[in-house]
C-alpha positions in Angstrom: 85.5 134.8 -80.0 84.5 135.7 -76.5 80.9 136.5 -77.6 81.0 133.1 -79.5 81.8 131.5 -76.0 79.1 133.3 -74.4 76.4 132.5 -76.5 77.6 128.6 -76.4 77.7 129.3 -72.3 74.0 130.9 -72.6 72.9 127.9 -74.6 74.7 125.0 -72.1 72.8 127.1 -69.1 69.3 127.0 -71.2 69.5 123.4 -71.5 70.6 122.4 -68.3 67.6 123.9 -67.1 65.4 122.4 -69.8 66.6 118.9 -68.6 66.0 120.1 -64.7 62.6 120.9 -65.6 61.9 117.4 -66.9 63.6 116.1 -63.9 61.2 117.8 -61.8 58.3 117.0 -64.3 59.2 113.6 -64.1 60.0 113.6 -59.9 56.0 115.6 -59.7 54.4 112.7 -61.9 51.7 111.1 -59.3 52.5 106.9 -58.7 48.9 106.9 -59.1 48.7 103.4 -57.4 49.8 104.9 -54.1 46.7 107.3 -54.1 44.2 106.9 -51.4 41.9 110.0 -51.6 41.1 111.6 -54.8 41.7 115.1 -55.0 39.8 116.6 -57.9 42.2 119.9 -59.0 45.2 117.9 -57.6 45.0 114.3 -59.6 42.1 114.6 -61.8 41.9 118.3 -63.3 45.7 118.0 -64.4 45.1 115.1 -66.4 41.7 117.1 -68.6 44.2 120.1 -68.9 47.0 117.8 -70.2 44.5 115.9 -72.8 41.2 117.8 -73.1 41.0 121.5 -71.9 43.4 122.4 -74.6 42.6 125.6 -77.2 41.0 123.8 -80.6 39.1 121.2 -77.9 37.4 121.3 -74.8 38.5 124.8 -72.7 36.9 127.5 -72.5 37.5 129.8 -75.4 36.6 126.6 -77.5 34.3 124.7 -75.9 33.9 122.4 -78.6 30.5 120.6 -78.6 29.3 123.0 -75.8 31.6 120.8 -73.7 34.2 122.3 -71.7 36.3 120.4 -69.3 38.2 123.2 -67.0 36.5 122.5 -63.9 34.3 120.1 -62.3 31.5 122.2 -62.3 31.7 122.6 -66.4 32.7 118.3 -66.2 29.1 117.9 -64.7 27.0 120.3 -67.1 28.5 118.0 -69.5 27.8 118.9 -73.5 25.0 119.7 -76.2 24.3 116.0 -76.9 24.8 115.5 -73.0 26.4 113.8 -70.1 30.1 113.0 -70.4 30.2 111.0 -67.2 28.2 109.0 -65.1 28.7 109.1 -61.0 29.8 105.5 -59.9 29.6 104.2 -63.3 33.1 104.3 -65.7 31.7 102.0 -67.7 29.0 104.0 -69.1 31.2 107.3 -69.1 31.9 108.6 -72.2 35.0 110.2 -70.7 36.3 107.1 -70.2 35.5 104.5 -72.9 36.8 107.2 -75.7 40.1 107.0 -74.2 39.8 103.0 -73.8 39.9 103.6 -77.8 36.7 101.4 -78.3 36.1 101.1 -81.7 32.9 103.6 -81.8 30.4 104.8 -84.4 32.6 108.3 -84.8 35.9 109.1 -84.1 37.3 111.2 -81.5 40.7 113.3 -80.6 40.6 111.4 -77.3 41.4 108.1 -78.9 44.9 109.0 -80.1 45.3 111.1 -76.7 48.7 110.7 -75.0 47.1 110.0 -71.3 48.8 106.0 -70.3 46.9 103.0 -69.1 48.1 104.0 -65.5 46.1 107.4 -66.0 42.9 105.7 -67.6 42.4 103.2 -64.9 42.8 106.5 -62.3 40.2 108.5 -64.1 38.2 105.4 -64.0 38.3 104.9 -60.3 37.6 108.3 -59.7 34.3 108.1 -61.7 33.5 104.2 -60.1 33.9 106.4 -56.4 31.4 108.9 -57.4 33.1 112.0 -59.5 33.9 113.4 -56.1 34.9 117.2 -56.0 37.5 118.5 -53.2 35.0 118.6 -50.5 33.8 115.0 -51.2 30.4 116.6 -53.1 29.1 113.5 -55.5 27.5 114.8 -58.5 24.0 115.1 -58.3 23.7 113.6 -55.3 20.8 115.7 -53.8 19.0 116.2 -56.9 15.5 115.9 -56.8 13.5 117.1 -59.6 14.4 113.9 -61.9 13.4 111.8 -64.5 13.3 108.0 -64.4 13.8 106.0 -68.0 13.3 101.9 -67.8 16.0 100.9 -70.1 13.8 97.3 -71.1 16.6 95.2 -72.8 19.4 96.7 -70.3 17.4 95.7 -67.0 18.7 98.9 -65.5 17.2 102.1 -64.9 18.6 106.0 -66.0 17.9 108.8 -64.0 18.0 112.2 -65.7 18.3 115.4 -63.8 15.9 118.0 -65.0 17.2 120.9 -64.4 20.7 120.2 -66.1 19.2 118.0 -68.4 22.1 114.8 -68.2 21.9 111.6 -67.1 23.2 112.0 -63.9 22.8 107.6 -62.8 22.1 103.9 -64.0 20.5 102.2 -61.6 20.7 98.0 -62.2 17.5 95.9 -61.6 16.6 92.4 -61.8 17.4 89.4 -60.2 19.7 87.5 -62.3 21.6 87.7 -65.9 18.7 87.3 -68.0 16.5 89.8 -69.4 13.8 90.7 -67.1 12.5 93.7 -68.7 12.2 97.4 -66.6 8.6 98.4 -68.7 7.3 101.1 -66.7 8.1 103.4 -64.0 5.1 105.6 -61.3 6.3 107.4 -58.5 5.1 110.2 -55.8 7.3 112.6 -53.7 8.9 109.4 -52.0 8.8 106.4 -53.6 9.1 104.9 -57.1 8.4 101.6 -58.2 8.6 100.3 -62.0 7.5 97.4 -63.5 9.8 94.2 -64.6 7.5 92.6 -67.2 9.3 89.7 -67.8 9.9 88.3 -64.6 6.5 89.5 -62.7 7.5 91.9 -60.2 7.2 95.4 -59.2 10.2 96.9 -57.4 9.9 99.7 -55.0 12.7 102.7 -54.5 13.3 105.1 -52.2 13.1 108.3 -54.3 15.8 110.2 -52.4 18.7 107.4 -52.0 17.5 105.4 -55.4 17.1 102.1 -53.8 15.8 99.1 -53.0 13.2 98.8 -50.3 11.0 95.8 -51.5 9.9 93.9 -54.5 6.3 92.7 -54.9 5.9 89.2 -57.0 3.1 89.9 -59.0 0.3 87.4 -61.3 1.8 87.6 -65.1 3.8 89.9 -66.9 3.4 93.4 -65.2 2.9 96.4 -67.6 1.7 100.1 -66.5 1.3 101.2 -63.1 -1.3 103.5 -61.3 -0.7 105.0 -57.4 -3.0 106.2 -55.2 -2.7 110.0 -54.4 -1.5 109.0 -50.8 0.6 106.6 -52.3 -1.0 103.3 -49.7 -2.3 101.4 -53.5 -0.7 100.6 -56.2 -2.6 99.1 -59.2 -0.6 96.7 -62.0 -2.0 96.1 -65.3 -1.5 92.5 -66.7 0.2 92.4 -70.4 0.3 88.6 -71.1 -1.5 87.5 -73.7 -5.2 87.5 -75.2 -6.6 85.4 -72.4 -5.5 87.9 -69.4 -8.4 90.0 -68.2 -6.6 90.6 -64.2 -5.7 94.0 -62.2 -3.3 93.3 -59.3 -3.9 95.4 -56.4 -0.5 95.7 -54.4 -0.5 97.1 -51.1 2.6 99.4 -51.0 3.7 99.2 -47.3 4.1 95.5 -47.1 4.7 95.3 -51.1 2.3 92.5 -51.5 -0.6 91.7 -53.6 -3.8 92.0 -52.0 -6.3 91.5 -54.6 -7.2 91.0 -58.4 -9.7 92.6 -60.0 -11.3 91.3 -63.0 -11.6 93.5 -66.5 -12.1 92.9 -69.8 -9.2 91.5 -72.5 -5.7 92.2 -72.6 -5.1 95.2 -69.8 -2.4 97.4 -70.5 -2.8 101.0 -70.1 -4.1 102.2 -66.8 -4.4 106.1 -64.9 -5.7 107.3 -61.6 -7.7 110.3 -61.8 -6.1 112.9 -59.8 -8.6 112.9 -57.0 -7.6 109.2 -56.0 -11.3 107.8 -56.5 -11.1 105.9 -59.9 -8.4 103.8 -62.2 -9.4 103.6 -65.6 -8.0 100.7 -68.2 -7.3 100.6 -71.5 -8.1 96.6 -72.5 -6.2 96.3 -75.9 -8.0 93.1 -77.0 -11.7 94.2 -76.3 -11.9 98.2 -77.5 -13.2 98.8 -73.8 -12.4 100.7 -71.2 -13.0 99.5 -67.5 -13.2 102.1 -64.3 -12.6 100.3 -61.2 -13.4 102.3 -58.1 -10.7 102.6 -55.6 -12.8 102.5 -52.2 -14.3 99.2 -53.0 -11.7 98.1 -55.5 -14.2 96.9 -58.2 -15.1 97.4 -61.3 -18.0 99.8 -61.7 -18.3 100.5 -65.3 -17.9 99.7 -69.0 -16.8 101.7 -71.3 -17.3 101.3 -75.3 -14.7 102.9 -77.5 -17.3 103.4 -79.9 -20.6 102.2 -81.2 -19.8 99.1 -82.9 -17.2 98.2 -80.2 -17.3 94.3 -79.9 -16.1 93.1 -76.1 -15.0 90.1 -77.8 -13.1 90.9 -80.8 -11.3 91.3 -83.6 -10.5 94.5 -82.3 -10.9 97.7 -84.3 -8.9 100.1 -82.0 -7.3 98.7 -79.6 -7.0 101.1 -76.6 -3.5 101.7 -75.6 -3.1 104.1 -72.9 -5.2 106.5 -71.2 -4.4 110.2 -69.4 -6.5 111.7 -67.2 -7.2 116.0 -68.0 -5.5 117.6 -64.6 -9.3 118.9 -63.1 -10.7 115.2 -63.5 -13.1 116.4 -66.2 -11.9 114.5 -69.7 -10.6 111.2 -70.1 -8.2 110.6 -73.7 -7.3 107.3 -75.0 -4.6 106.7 -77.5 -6.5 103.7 -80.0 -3.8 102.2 -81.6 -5.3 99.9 -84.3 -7.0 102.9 -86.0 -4.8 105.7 -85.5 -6.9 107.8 -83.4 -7.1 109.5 -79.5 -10.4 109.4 -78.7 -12.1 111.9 -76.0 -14.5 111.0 -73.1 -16.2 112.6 -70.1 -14.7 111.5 -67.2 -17.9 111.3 -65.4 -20.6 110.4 -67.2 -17.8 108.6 -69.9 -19.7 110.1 -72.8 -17.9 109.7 -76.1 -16.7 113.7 -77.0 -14.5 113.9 -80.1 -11.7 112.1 -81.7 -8.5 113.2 -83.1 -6.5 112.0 -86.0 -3.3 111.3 -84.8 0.1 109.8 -86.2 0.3 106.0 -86.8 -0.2 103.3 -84.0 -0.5 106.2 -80.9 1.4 105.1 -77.7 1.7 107.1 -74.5 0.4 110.4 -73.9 0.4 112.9 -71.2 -1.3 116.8 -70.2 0.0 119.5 -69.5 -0.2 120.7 -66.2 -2.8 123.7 -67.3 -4.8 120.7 -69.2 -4.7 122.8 -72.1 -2.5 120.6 -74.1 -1.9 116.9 -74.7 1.2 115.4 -76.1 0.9 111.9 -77.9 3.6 109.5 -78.9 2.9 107.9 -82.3 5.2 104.8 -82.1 5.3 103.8 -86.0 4.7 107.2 -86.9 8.0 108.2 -85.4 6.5 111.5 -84.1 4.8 113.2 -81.7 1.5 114.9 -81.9 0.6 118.0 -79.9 -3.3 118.4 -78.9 -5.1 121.5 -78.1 -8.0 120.4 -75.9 -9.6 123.8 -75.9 -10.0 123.6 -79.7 -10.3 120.1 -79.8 -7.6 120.1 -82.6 -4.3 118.7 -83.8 -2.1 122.2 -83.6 1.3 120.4 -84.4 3.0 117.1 -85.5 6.9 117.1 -84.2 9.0 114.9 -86.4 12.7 115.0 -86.9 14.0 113.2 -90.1 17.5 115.2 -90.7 18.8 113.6 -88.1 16.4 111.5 -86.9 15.7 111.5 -83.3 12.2 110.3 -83.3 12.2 106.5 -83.5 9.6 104.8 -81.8 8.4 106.8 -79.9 7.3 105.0 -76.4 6.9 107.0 -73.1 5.9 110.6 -72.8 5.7 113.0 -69.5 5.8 116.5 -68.5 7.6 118.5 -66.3 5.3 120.1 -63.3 6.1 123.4 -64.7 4.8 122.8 -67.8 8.6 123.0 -69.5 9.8 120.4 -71.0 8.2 117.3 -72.7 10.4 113.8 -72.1 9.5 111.3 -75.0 11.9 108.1 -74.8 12.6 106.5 -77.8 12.9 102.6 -78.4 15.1 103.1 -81.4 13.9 99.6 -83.3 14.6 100.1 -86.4 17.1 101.5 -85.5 16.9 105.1 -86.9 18.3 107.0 -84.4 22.3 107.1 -84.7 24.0 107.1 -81.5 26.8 109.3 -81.4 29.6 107.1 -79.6 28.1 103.5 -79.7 27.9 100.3 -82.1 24.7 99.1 -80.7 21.2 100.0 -80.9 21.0 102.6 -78.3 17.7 104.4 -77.6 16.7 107.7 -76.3 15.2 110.7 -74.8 13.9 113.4 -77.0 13.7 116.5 -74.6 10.8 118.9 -76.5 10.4 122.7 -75.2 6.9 123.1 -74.6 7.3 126.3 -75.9 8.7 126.4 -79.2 7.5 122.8 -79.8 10.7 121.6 -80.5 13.3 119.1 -79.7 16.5 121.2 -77.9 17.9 118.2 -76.2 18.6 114.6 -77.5 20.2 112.4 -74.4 21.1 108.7 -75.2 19.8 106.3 -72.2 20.1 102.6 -72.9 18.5 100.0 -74.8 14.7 100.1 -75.7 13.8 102.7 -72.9 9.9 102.4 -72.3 7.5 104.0 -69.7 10.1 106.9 -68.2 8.1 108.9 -65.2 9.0 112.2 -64.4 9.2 113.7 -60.6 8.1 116.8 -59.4 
């Protein structure tokens, strides 16, 4: 009998202390409205460790998705497919809309999670005031080796950081609700300015802070953009209709238009050679190139895609884009009527060679050795890899199982040669975005290396003309 009345004494005393400890746990629960400054590991870890950072999900033994959320540090690398947050922006967090149980393309643990609406809306705020750590670090925040990706139905701009390879902001432009289309983005070591081709502007940015200085109204619907090496000119192609034939000439201290210069049809792509003395044009609606000289700011030659080239149309090839060899010496022009990049001398603009390429070629860009060129091919949904020292097509990058390649647009390379950045309009759509309804486009991030895709990060909605920094 008394060793019966022990054990029921034992057992009273165990559960005593069970129901203190939920006293306490429920006397340590944060009022998270009476918060003023976010601590990370005091407010914000507890709540990944209590929902996330569990074994079978997201700590460090599992790591599920490359994705491990046990400190701010491993937050910020983010996962495989990604970003997981976005600094200042809950909205576009996938941390946060998967516990907002939005109904999303897949399913995820975190939508029957047990964190409350109270804890929600406080992960929320402490993404909208900038991810901070505990010494008030912002994520990112002096990054400077970026990439910039006009997202052209979003009007808003993502930044991608290339080193860590996530979208690391979203930067909002235009001037009211409607559409006014980010198209294309140029930038040196301190400014960047992109294109909004539906309301004819060109906004300038200060490359460090990633914001406004000044906006330039410009004639028509502005398309590519070409800046002087010293960064004083900055030359806007005009993308209206059949009838445009104008270059604007914005001067970039005062942001406003200072000239027009006169081409040939329909001007859309447009480089400056790397010493600073030339632009050339690709004029979609008259299989001609114009080369405007930069000291005088005219035009100073002609160019003929090939012999039976007609300044008037129809058009046979209609020249897209051009890209400029790094050591001046070639000029390559993406014709997309006929499925072709077509190879001049940049001096004395002699016709060199052609390559077959993928249907309707896009953008293209060298390498920084000059030995390769990569080519979007926007219908072909792939990209083709040139080897100018061979003058031959080494490699056609496609991805079908799962698709990543759809439409292709933009394409630049890292100044170390490292990575290719090809954004992806996603019209058809093809691509499947992993937690989203609608149509959401992306950046296909190639090792130059292996010639492969080994990062897929989901931007916005028909990203375009993305620019890489160096």
């Amino acid at each position: 009998m008394n060793r019966i009345l022990l054990l029921l004494f034992l057992l009273f005393v165990v559960m005593i202390a069970v129901q203190s400890c939920r006293e306490d746990e429920q006397i340590t629960t944060p009022d998270y409205n009476t918060i003023v400054t976010i601590s990370y590991s005091q407010h914000v870890q507890p709540l990944f460790q209590r929902s996330c950072a569990t074994s079978g999900c997201h700590d460090n033994a599992t790591n599920a998705a490359g994705l491990s959320l046990t400190n701010w540090q491993r937050v910020l690398k983010g996962s495989t497919f990604g970003n997981v947050l976005i600094p200042f922006r809950a909205e576009k967090s996938l941390l946060t809309y998967l516990f907002d149980g939005t109904s999303l393309r897949r399913q995820h643990p975190a939508l029957s999670s047990a964190l409350s609406r109270a804890e929600i809306n406080f992960l929320k705020r402490w993404i909208t005031e900038g991810a901070k750590n505990d010494d008030g670090a912002i994520p990112f925040e002096h990054s400077t080796r970026k990439v910039y990706v006009p997202n052209q139905q979003e009007d808003n701009v993502a930044v991608i950081d290339q080193d860590s390879l996530v979208v690391t902001r979203w930067i909002s432009v235009g001037n009211s609700s409607a559409i006014e289309g980010p198209h294309f983005i140029v930038a040196d070591n301190n400014f960047w300015y992109v294109s909004l081709i539906n309301a004819g502007q060109v906004w300038k940015f200060d490359g460090h802070k990633d914001t406004v200085v000044k906006k330039a109204n410009v004639f028509g619907a502005p398309a590519l953009l070409a800046l002087t090496p010293d960064g004083n000119k900055l030359y806007v192609s005009q993308f209206t209709s059949s009838s445009t034939n104008k270059i604007s000439v914005v001067n970039t201290s005062t942001m406003i238009q200072s000239k027009t210069i006169t081409v040939m049809t329909m001007p859309h792509g447009i480089r400056m050679n790397h010493a600073g003395s030339k632009v050339f044009v690709a004029n979609m609606m008259s299989d001609y190139l114009s080369v405007i000289e930069v000291a005088t700011d005219s035009v100073i030659a002609e160019i003929p895609l090939a012999y039976d080239a007609n300044p008037f149309g129809p058009v046979k090839y209609s020249p897209m884009e051009v890209a400029v060899s790094p050591d001046d010496n070639y000029l390559l022009v993406t014709c997309s009527e006929n499925n072709e990049v077509r190879m001049f001398d940049a001096t004395t603009y002699a016709l060199l060679d052609s390559f077959h390429v993928g249907q309707q070629p896009w953008h293209l860009q060298f390498t920084p050795d000059g030995n390769w060129c990569y080519v979007t091919n926007r219908e072909g949904h792939s990209v083709s890899v040139l080897h100018i020292p061979m003058r031959h097509v080494m490699q056609t990058i496609t991805s079908n199982s799962p698709r990543y390649f759809d439409y292709p647009h933009g394409c630049d390379i890292s100044s170390n040669g490292k990575y290719i950045f090809i954004s992806n309009e996603n019209a058809t759509p093809g691509y499947t975005p992993r937690f989203a309804n609608d149509n959401i486009g992306n950046v296909c991030v190639i090792d130059a290396v292996l010639n492969q895709v080994v990062k897929v990060l989901e931007v916005g909605k028909m990203p375009t003309g993305l620019c890489v920094t160096q």
